[in-house]
Phi, psi and omega in degrees: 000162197207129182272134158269146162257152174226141178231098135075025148324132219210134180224100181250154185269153163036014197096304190249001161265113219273063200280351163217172176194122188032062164268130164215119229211142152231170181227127208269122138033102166086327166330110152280101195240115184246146171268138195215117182182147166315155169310118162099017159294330189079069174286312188300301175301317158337277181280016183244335147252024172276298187281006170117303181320329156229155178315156178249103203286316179232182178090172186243139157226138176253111170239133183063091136090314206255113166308110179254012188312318203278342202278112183311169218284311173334311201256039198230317198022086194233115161260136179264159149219134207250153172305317159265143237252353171060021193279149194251098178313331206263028155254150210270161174302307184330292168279331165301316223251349124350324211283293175319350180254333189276346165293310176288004157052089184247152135346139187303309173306312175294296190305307156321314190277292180325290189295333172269304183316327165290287176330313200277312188298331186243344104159063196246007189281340199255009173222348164006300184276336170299160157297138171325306197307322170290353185274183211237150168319310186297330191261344160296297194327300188307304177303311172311310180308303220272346152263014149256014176232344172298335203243039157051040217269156178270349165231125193249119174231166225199111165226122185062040201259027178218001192278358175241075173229144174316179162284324164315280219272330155303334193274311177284315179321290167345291198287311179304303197307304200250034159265325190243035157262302198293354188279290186290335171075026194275188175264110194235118148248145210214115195278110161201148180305321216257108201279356171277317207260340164309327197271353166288330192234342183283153172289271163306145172213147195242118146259123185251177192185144188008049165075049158254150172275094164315265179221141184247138178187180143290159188324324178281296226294281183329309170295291211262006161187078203284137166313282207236195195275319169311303137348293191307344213241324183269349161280124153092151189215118332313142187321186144323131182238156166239152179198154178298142181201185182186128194271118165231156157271115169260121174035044176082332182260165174261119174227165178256099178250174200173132179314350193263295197220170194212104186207174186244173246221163164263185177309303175324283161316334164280330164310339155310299157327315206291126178093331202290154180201014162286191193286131175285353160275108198220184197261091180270133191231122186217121190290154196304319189299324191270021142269127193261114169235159209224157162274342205239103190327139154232147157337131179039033151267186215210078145003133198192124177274152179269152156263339174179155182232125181225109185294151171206041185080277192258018195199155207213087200270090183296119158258104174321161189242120157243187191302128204061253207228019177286141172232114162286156236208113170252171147252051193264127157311132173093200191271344188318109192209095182294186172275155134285142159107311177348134162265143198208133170277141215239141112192166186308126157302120176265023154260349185233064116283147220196118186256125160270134161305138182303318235234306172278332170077035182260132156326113175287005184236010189297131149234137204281166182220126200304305248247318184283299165303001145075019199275000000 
């Protein structure tokens, strides 16, 4: 195992492409720590000089303390599994998932005991003998898994490595993948676009965007106290809903207007508040589950016509019409099914609501933390 570091890294392409920049994170002796950011952020290109495969143009990478940018990929005991899955057609499941123990020309017995054990975690014993070629994508995927995890790597990177499995067996993948990285106790960072599979399985989670580092924390720290509006709007399904607003003190109290909606802030929040001397023009940003709608007017609630309703069994997603051509977002449980065109009354949990600076999109209450940031 291995602690990785990355200090102020830097990946530019052709001179001018900028695919990672002054990134710097670290991942701690045993972590399951995932990069999570749209295509072409440079997730990839990350690890892929973590493992060797590209050049670093500036900066340092560290494992356990020690600058490895010189050490070739061999001297790494670094295992990768790639989304296409690299398998030697001409070989048996058997010997694919083998190969990495007979180059270190392991014992026969050690080898045979290793490989049915992998096999047996990802559920590869009925096909041990066969050729690859006959096998369906999800059992090559699978096979790629169980030879990069026979040999013990002190670092395990993971780039998509579930992302061509049906949904049933990705759903399954998850849970088997971080019962046997917490099993092997390695260091796995694990790259992927899919916001399901980081918040299920990462310790950590690092979001990147245009080969910056957004924010690194853990999942709950990432959902519910997102750095900037981007983070808050690519965590969660549905997004984020935002809407423009403008904060004034009236009689003591704080209230939040928008040509939309109009409400006063609780205690809590106004202790936020309290003191505040930034732009009264900010960003409200509230995830669909903290929007509460009622048939029935309440104190601080806010009238809102409906635009569609979409039942999703045990939960029912309403989209609100707000001013001009914007829509807020409910999530609700249970039966709850308004009309469309319906006026139906709103409001907000005001404990996971979250204001952005307009201009910058940063969270005005975000505070960073040394421990999260790997600074």
């Amino acid at each position: 195992m291995a602690r990785v570091e990355l200090r102020h890294v830097w990946k530019i392409y052709n001179g001018n492409v900028e695919a990672v920049k002054d990134t710097t994170w670290k991942c701690e002796d045993g972590e399951f720590f995932s990069i999570l950011g749209p295509s072409g952020c440079g997730k990839s290109s990350s690890l892929r000089m973590i493992a060797g495969l590209e050049h670093i143009t500036r900066g340092e990478i560290l494992f356990d303390g020690q600058v490895i940018n010189s050490l070739p990929p061999a001297e790494r005991n670094v295992a990768m599994v790639f989304e296409n899955w690299a398998l030697y057609t001409n070989l048996s499941v058997y010997e694919n998932i083998a190969f990495p123990l007979r180059v270190r020309k392991m014992p026969e017995d050690v080898i045979d005991k290793k490989v049915k054990e992998a096999a047996a975690f990802l559920s590869l014993e009925s096909i041990l003998h066969s050729g690859v070629k006959r096998l369906s994508g999800g059992e090559m995927q699978r096979v790629s898994i169980g030879r990069a995890i026979v040999r013990n790597p002190s670092v395990l990177i993971m780039d998509e490595p579930i992302s061509h499995l049906d949904a049933a067996l990705r759903s399954k993948m998850r849970d088997e993948l971080k019962t046997q990285v917490e099993k092997l106790g390695v260091t796995t960072l694990y790259i992927t676009h899919d916001q399901v599979e980081a918040m299920a399985m990462a310790d950590r989670i690092a979001i990147m965007n245009l080969g910056e580092i957004q924010q690194i924390g853990t999942p709950l720290e990432i959902y519910y106290k997102p750095r900037n509006d981007f983070v808050a709007g690519f965590i969660g399904e549905p997004p984020m809903n935002f809407a423009l607003c403008e904060i004034k003190k009236e009689g003591g109290e704080w209230n939040i207007k928008s040509p939309s909606f109009n409400f006063v802030l609780n205690e809590k929040m106004k202790s936020l508040f309290n003191g505040y001397t930034g732009n009264p023009k900010l960003k409200i940003g509230v995830r669909p589950e903290d929007v509460q709608v009622s048939l029935d007017p309440s104190v601080n609630a806010f009238p809102l016509e409906v635009d569609f309703v979409e039942p999703q069994g045990d939960r029912t997603i309403i989209s609100l019409k707000l001013q001009g051509s914007d829509l807020f977002f409910a999530e609700i449980l249970g039966n709850f099914r308004p009309g469309i065109n319906q006026t139906v009354y709103v409001m907000f949990d005001q404990r996971h609501i979250n204001f952005f600076d307009p201009e910058s999109g940063i969270n005005i209450f975000f505070k960073e933390k040394r421990n999260v940031t790997g600074d």
